[in-house]
N, C-alpha and C positions, 0 to 999 in steps of 0.2 A: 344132819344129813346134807343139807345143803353143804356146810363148808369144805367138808373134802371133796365133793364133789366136784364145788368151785375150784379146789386146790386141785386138782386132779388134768380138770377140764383146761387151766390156766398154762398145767407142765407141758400135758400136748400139745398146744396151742406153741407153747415156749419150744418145742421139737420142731414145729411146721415152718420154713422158712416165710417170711412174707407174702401176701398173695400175690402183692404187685410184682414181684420175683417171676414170678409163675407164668404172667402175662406176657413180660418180657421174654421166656423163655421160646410160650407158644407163641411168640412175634416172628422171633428170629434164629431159634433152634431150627425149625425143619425146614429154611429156606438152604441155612448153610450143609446141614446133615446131606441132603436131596443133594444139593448142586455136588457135592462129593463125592455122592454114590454115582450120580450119572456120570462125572468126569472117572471115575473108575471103568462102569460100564462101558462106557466110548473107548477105553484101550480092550476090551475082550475082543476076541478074533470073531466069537458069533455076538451078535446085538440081539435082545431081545426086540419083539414086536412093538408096533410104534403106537398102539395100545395101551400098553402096560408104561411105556416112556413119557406120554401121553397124561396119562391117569395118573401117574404118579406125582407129577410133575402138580397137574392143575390140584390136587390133595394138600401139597406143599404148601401153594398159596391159600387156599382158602382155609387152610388152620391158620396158616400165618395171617390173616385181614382179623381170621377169629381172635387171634392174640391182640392185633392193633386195637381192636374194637376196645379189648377190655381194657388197654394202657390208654386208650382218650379217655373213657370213662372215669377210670380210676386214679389216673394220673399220677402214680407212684412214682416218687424219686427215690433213682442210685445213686449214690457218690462211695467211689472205692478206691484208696489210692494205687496207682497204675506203676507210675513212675517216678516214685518219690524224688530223687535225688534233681528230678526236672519239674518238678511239682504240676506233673499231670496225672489229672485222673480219669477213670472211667466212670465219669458222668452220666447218666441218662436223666434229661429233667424235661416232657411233654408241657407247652402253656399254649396261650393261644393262636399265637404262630402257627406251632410246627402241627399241632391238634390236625387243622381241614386239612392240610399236604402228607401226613400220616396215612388219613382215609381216604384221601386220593388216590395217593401210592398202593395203598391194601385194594383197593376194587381193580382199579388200572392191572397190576398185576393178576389179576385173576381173568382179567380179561384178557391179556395177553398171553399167558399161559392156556386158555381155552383156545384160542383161534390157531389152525393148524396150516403146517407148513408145508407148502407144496415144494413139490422138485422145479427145479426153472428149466425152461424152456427156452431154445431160438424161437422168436417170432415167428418161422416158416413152419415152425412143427405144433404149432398152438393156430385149428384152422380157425379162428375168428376173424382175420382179417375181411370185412366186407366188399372190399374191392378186389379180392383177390378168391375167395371161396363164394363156392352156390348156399344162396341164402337159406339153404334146408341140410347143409350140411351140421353134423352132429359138432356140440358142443362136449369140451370134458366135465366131467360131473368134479363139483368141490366137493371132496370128501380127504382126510385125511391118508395118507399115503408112507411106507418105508422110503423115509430119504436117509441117506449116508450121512452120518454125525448128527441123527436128530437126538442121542441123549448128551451129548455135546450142548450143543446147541440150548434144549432145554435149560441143561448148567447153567448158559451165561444168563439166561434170564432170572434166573433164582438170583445170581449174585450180583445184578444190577438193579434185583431189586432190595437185597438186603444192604448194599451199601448205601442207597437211598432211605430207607427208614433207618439204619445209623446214622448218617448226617441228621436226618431233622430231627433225631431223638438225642444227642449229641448237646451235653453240656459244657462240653470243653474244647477249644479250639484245634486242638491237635486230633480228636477224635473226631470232630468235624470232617476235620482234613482230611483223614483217612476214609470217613465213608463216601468223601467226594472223592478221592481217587479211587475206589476200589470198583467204582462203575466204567470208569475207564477202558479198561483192557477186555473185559468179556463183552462191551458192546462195538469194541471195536472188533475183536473175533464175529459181534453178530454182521457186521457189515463187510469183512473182509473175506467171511467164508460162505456163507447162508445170502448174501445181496444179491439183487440183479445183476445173472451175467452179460447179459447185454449191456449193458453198463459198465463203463470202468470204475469197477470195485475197488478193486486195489489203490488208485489214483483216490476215491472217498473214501475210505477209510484210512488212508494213510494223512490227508487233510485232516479227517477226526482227530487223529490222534497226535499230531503236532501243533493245532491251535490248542484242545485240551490241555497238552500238555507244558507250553507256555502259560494259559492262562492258569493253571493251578501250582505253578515256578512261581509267578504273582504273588497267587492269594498265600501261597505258606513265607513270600518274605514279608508280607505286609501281617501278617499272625504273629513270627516271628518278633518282630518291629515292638508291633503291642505288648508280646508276653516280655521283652525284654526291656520293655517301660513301665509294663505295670507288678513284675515279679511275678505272672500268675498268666494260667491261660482259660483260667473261669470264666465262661462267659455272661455270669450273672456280676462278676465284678466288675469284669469291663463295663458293663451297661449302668451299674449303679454310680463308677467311678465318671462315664462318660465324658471322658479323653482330659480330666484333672491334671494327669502328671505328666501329660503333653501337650508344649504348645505348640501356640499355630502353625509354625513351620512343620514343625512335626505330621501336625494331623494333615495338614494339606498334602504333603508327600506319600503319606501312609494312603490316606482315602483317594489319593491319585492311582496307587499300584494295584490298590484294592479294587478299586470301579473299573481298571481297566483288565484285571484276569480275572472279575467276576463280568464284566460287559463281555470277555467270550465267550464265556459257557451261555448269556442269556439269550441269544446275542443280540449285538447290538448294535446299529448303525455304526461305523461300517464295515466293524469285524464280522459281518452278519452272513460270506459270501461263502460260508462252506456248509450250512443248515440245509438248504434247497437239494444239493447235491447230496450228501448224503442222504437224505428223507428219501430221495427219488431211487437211490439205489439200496436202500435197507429193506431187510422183509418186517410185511407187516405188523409183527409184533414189534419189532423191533423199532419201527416209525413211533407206535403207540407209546413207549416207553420213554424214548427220546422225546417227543414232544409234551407228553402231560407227567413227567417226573423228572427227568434228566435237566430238561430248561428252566422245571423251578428251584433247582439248586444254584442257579444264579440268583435270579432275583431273592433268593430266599436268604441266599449269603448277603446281598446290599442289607437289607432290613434289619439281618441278626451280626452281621460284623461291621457294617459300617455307621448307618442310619445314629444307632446309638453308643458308639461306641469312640467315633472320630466326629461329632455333630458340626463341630464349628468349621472342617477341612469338608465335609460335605456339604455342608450349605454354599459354600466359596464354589464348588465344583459343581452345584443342582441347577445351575443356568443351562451352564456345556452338558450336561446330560437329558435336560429336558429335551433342549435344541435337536438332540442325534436321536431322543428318542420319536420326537414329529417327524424327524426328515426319515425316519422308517416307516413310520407309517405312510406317510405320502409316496414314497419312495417302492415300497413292497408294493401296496397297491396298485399303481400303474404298471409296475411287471407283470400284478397278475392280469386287468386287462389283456395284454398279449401272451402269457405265456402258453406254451402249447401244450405240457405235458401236466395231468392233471395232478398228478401226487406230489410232484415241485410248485404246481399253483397253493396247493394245501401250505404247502412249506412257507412260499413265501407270506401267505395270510398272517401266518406264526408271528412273521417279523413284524408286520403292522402290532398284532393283538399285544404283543407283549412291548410295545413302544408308549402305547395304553398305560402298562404296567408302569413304566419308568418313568414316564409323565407323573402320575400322583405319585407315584416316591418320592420321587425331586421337586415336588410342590411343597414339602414341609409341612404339611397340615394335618390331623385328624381325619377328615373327609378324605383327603386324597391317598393317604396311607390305608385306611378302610376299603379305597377303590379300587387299590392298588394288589390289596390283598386277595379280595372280591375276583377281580380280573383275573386273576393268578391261578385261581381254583378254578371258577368258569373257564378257562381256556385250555388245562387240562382236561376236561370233562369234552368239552367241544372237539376239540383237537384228534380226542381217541376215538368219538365218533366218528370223523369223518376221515382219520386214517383208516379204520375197520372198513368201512363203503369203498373209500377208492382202493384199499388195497384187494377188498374180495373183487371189485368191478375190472382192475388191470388182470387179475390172476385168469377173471374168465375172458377177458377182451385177448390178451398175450399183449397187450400193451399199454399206456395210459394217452397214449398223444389223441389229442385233441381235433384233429387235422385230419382223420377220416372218420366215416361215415361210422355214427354207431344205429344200433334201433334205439327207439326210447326206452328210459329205461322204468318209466312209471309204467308201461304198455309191459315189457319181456318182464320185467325184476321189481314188482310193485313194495315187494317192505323195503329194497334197497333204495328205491327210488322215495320213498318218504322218509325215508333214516338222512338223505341224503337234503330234500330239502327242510328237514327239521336243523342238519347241522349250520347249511351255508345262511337262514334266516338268523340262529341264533350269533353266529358269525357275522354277519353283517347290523349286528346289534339293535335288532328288531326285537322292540319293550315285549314285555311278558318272558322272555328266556335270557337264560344268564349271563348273553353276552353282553345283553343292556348296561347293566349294573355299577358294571367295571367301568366302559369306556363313559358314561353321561356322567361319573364321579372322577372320572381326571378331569373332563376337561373344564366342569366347575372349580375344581379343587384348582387348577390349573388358571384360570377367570380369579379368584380370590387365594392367591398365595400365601405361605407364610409372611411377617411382617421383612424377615430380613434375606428375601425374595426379591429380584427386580419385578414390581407389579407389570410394567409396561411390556417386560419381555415374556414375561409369562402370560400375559396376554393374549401376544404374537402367536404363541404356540397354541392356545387353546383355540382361536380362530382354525391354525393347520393342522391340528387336530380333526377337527369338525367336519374338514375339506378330504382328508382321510378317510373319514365315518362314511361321507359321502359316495366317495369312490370305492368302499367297501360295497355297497346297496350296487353299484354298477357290477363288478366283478361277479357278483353274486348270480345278477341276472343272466354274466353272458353264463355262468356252466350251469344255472340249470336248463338255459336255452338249446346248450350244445348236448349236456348228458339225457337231463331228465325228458324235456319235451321231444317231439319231432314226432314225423308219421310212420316211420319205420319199424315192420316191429319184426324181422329176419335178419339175421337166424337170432331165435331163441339163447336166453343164457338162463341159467341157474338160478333160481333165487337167493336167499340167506338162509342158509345152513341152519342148524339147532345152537351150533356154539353164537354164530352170529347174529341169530334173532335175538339172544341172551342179552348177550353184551348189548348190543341196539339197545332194549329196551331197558336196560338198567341207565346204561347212557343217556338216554331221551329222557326217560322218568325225571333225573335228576339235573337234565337242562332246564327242564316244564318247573320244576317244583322251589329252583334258585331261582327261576326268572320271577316265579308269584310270589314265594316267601321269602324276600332275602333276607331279612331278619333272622333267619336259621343260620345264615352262615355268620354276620354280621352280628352278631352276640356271642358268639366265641370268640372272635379277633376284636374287640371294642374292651375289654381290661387289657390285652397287650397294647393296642395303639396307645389308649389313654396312658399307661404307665411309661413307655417310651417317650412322648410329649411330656408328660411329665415331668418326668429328668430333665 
């Protein structure tokens, strides 16, 4: 009985493609399926309700986080040849890298897709201004609304976030490549159409899209470079071969072209000056995505195309890049000190937190690539927090400047105003939340170098580092001085929504819980660091 049974059970089985197949499917099937149908729907002369564009949308995402979940899990590898006669294929291989920036990507986008789009406003038609309106005059209620191109709109976020989880699921250089461009153009649709019009939109988003697109002219000749010294554009070969059949002239040039159009996308000191501006005029979603998905496709490309794969032209080149990543952070943070407008203050933070990042990459060591990592995920998490705050806080202020009077906002908006100082404490890398983690591991990692590190210079920087950190804890106190305290509590605004309490507290949970266990994160990336090092 058994045996046919077994024989039986075996054939079906032998019919069922793989399940890891499936995972896959439900990853990134209905991200692209969705963003189809809505860029369909958006040419119909009537639109459906912004409900149904809405719901359909946030369904998208959360099958697709459901599909990510079960590809970290199960971490099935594809390899299928693509295009043979260039011997590329379509790769997909998850390890410990791409694993936390996967489930980053999969929550972020759900949060993004939840949070809804208001129509923009002049500032004179949004009465909040408190020197200009009676402080009992009514506020707009946040609630969701029919704006023009919102199934538009929804599209580009389906398709910045499936080129995002193709890049980090991406075992082959070329494929890489493509899911880093393919974010490209529908986030630049999301800032050149859906931004702040009071803002010159046009002017940032036209900046997006010409630094991008230099810096990915870069990365595909420094790809190119490789696949055309190594025969291959495997990215487990490169890393195994780690830059064998080129020397050092080679690697130096190569991990030169490479650090500087993957340094735009991260950015980085001091191609760093078009981040602020765009953040400041992008809608909320769309800040969210850009900063805790989009900027770790830089750093995420140093680690997976350069780190090991040009080691000896990067180590020659981890001085100059420590250096620009200190003078960002020291740099960002005395902007924010003065800066006026609060969602460009958020921006500039960015630059510090991710200077963090580049500091232990470019220290060479275990530790500071662990920190490095660590940071990278803490800072998307943080990031999306406290874009969701400032952007729900500007939408009911009509503004984000700093420089008029607001009411407090722990007094009118108490979850916003604790979402608010949960972000900027774990931001200014106060122990217990995950922003600790990252910056107290560069700038050890950074204090004890690799061996073929200038110790004395890396030193330098972990001292200005430190002075950074510092100035972060200032920054921090003057907004929640300006937002959260004060005696003011007229006119009233809105608190956080249902979508935004969500997100808040998915957000927060998962600051609170890398700040006390980092070992959850740091046990997935500790077989990739160590096998990197290794080589």
């Amino acid at each position: 009985m058994n045996g046919p049974v077994s024989r039986m059970r075996d054939d079906l089985l032998a019919l069922v493609p793989d399940l890891g197949i499936w995972w896959y499917a439900l990853a990134l099937a209905p991200l692209l399926l969705v963003a189809v149908m809505l860029l369909v729907i958006g040419r119909w002369p009537e639109q459906p309700g912004h409900r149904v564009v809405h719901r359909g949308s946030m369904a998208a995402s959360a099958i697709s986080a459901l599909g990510v979940l079960g590809v970290c899990l199960d971490r099935p590898v594809v390899d299928v040849s693509w295009i043979p006669s260039l011997g590329v294929w379509f790769s997909l291989r998850p390890d410990g890298l791409s694993v936390p920036l996967l489930l980053l990507t999969a929550l972020v986008g759900v949060v993004a897709t939840a949070l809804h789009l208001h129509p923009a406003h002049e500032p004179r038609q949004v009465a909040v201004d408190l020197e200009d309106t009676d402080p009992t005059s009514p506020i707009p209620v946040v609630r969701g609304e029919d704006v023009p191109g919102l199934a538009t709109y929804h599209a580009c976020l389906q398709l910045v976030l499936l080129g995002a989880l193709l890049a980090f699921l991406a075992g082959d250089a070329i494929l890489f490549f493509i899911g880093f461009e393919l974010v490209l153009v529908p986030m630049w649709v999301l800032v050149a159409r859906y931004g702040d019009p009071t803002s010159d939109r046009d002017g940032a988003a036209l900046r997006f899209l010409l630094v991008t697109v230099v810096g990915s002219s870069l990365v595909l000749l420094g790809i190119l470079a490789v696949g055309t010294a190594t025969g291959t554009t495997d990215l487990a070969v490169w890393a195994a071969e780690g830059g064998a059949s080129l020397g050092r002239g080679s690697q130096l040039a190569i991990a030169a072209v490479l650090l500087v159009g993957l340094g735009l996308k991260i950015p980085v000191f001091p191609v760093h000056t078009w981040l602020p501006w765009v953040h400041a005029t992008a809608p909320t979603a769309g800040s969210v995505l850009l900063a805790a998905v989009l900027l770790k496709l830089g750093t995420y490309g140093v680690v997976r195309l350069v780190v090991p794969v040009v080691p000896e032209g990067f180590a020659a080149w981890s001085p100059l890049l420590a250096g620009l990543g200190v003078a960002g952070i020291v740099w960002a943070s005395l902007v924010c000190l003065v800066e006026p407008d609060l969602k460009r203050l958020i921006a500039w933070s960015s630059v510090a937190h991710l200077g963090f990042v580049v500091l232990g990459i470019a220290s060479g060591t275990q530790a500071g690539l662990q920190a490095a990592l660590f940071g990278n995920v803490a800072h998307g998490l943080i990031s999306a927090l406290l874009f969701v705050v400032v952007g729900g806080l500007k939408h009911r202020w009509g503004s984000a400047d700093l420089r008029r009077r607001r009411p407090a906002v722990r007094e009118v908006a108490p979850r916003l105003g604790l979402a608010l100082v949960v972000g900027m404490a774990a931001a200014s890398g106060l122990p217990g939340l995950a922003g600790f983690w990252g910056e107290i591991g560069a700038i050890l990692a950074a204090w004890s170098p690799a061996p073929d590190r200038p110790e004395g210079w890396f030193r330098a920087f972990a001292v200005v580092a430190a002075v950074g950190g510092a100035l972060a804890v200032a920054y921090t106190v003057r907004v929640l001085r300006e937002v959260w305290a004060g005696d003011r509590v007229e006119p009233r605004i809105p608190d956080a929504v249902l979508t935004e309490r969500t997100a808040l507290r998915m957000l927060g949970v998962l600051v609170l819980v890398l700040g006390l266990v980092p070992t959850v994160l740091l046990g997935v990336t500790a077989p990739f660091v160590e096998g990197v090092l290794g080589r």
